[in-house]
DOLO-413410 format. One record per atom (N, C-alpha, C): residue in one letter; x, z, y. Coordinates in steps of 0.02 Angstrom, whole numbers, padded with zeros to 5 digits, always signed. Example, Ala and Ser with C-alpha at 12.3 -4.5 7.8 and 13.67 -1.06 7.14 Angstrom:
BEGIN
A+00660+00390-00284/A+00615+00390-00225/A+00660+00390-00165/S+00642+00354-00112/S+00684+00357-00053/S+00645+00394+00002/
END
This chain:
BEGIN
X+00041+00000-00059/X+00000+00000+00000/X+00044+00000+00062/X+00016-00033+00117/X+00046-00022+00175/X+00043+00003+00218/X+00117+00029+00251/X+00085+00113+00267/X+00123+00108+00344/X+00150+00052+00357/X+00182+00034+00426/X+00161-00038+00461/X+00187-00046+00516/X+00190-00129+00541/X+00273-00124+00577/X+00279-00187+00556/X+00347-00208+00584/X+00372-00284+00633/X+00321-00322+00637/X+00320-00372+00654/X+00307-00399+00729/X+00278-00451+00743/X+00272-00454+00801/X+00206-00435+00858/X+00181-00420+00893/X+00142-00382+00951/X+00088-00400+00922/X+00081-00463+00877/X-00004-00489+00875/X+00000-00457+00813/X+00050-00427+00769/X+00034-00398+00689/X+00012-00335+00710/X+00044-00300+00741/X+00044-00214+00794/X+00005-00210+00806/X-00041-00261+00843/X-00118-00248+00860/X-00144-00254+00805/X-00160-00302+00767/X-00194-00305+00691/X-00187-00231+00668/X-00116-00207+00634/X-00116-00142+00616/X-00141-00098+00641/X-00141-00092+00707/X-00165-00037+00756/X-00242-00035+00737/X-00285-00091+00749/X-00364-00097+00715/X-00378-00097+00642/X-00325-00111+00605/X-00345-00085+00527/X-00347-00004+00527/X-00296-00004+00555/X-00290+00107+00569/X-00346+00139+00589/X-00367+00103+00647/X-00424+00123+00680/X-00482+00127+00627/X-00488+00100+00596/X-00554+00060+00554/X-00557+00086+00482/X-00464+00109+00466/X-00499+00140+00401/X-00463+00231+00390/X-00454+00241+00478/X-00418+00320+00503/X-00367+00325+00455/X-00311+00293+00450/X-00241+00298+00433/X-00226+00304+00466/X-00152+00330+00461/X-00084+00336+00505/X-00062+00280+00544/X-00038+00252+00611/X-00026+00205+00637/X+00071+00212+00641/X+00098+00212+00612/X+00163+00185+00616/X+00194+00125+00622/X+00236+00103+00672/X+00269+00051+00689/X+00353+00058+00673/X+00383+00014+00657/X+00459+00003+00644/X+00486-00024+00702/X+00531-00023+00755/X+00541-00074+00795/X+00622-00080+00789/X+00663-00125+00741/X+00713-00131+00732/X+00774-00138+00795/X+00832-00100+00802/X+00862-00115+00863/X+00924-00141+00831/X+00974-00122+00858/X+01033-00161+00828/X+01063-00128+00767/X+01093-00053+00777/X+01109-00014+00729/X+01035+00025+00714/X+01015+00054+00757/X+00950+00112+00742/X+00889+00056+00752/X+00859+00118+00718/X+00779+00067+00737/X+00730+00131+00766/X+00658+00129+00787/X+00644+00151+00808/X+00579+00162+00800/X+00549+00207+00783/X+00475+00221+00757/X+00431+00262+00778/X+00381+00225+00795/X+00333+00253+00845/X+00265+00259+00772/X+00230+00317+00812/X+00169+00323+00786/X+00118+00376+00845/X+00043+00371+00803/X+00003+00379+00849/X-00058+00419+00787/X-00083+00454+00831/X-00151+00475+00810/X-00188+00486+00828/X-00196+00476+00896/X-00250+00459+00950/X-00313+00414+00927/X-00313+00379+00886/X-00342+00331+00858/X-00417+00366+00811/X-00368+00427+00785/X-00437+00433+00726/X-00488+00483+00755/X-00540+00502+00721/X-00606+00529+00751/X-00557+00589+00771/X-00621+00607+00814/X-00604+00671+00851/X-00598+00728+00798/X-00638+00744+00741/X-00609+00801+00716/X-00535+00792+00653/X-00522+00718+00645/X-00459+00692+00591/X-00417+00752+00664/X-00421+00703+00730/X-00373+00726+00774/X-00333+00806+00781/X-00408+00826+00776/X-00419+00912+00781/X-00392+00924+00736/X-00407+00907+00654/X-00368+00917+00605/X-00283+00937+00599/X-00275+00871+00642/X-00177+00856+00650/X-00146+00913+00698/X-00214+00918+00759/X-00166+00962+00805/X-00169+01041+00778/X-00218+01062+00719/X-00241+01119+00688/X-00174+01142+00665/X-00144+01111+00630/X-00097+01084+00576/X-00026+01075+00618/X-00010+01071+00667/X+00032+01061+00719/X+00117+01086+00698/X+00122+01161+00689/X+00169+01196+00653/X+00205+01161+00604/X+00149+01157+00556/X+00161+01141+00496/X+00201+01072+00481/X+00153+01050+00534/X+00187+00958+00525/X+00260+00957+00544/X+00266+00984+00609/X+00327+00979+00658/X+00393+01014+00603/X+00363+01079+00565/X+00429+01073+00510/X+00431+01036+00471/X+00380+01024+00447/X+00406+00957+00405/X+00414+00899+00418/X+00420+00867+00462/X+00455+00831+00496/X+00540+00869+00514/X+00552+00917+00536/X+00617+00942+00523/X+00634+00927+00431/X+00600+00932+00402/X+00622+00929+00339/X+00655+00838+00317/X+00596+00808+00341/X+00617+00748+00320/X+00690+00711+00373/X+00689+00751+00442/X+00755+00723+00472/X+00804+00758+00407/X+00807+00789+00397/X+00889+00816+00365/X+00878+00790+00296/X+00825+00771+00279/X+00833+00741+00222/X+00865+00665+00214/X+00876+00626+00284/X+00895+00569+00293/X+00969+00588+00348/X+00995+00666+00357/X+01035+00656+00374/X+01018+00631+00465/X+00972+00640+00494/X+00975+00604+00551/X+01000+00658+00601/X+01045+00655+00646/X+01084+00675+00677/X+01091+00658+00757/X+01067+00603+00768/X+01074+00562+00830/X+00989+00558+00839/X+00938+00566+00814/X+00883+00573+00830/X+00858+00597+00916/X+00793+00564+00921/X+00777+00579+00993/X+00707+00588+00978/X+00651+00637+00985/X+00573+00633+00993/X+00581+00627+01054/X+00513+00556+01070/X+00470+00565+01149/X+00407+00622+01147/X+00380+00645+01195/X+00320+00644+01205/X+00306+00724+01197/X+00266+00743+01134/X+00257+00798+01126/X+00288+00847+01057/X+00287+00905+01036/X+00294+00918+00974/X+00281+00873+00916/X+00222+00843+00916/X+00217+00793+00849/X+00254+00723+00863/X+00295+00727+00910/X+00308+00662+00953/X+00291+00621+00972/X+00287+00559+00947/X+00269+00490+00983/X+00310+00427+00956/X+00366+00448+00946/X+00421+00404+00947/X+00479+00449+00922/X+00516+00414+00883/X+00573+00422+00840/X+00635+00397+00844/X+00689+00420+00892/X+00747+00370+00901/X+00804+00378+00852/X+00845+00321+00861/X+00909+00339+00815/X+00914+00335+00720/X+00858+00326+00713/X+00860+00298+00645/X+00877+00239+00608/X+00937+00251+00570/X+00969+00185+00542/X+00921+00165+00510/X+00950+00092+00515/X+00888+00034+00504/X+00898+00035+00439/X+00939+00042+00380/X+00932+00056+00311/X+00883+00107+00288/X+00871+00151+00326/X+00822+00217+00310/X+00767+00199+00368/X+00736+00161+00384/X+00692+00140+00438/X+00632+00169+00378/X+00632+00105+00325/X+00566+00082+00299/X+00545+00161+00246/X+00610+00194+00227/X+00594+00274+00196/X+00564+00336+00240/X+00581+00317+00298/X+00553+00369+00361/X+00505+00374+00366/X+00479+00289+00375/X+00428+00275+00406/X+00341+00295+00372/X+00389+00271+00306/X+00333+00290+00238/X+00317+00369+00219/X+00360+00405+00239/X+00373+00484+00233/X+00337+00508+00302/X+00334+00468+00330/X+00267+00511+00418/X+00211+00471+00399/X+00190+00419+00372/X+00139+00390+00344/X+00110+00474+00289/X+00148+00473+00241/X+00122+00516+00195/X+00111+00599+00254/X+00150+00592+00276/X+00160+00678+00317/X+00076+00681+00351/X+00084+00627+00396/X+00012+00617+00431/X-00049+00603+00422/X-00055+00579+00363/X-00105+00566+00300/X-00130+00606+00270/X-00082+00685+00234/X-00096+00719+00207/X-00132+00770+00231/X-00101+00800+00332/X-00118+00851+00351/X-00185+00814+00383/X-00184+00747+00400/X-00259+00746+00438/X-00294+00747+00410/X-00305+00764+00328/X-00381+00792+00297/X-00373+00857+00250/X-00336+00878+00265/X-00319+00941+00231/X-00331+00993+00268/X-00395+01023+00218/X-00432+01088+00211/X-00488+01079+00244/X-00521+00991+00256/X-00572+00990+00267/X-00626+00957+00215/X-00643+00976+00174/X-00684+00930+00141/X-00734+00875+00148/X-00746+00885+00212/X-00805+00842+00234/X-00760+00781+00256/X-00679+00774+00278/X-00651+00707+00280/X-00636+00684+00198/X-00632+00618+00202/X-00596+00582+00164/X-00527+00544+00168/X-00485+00576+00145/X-00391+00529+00131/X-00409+00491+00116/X-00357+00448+00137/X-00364+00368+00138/X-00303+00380+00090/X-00301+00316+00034/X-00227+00299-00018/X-00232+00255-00032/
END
């Protein structure tokens, strides 16, 4: 399954409205020269998926510490807020393992411990 977009502005939008449409994770790859760079979003899903993620906030943000040291990332940069926004400094060999690992991260906590959502897989 696909759990990122990597391509060009008109695929990003496509992805961005499949996300929308079936409340997945919106992750993007944006390859740079050495690092690449990965943005995601969750602005997108209903208001209580949202509530869900920011419920969950703690939890995510270490594990997300978990998965940087699990790739070794060192030179890393978050934009934005605690859950970030954007992901700098990630070698482009470990782009497409990252990317798939905040897919699963963000997937899991936005319906967890609510029964009345449904995970998407």
């Amino acid at each position: 399954m696909k759990k990122f977009a990597d391509g060009s502005k008109e695929d990003i939008n496509h992805w961005f409205a499949l996300c929308r449409k079936k409340q997945q994770p919106f992750i993007v790859i944006v390859p740079q020269r050495k690092y690449a760079l990965i943005q995601w979003d969750y602005m997108h899903f209903d208001k209580s998926i949202g509530a869900n993620i920011r419920h969950h906030e703690r939890e995510i943000v270490d594990s997300m510490g978990t998965i940087l040291k699990k790739y070794r990332l060192q030179n890393f940069k978050f934009s934005r807020n605690n859950l970030g926004r954007n992901l700098r400094g990630v070698e482009i060999e470990d782009s497409v393992r990252v990317a798939e690992e905040l897919y699963d991260l963000f997937n899991e906590y936005a319906y967890r411990g609510s029964p009345s959502l449904t995970k998407v897989d």
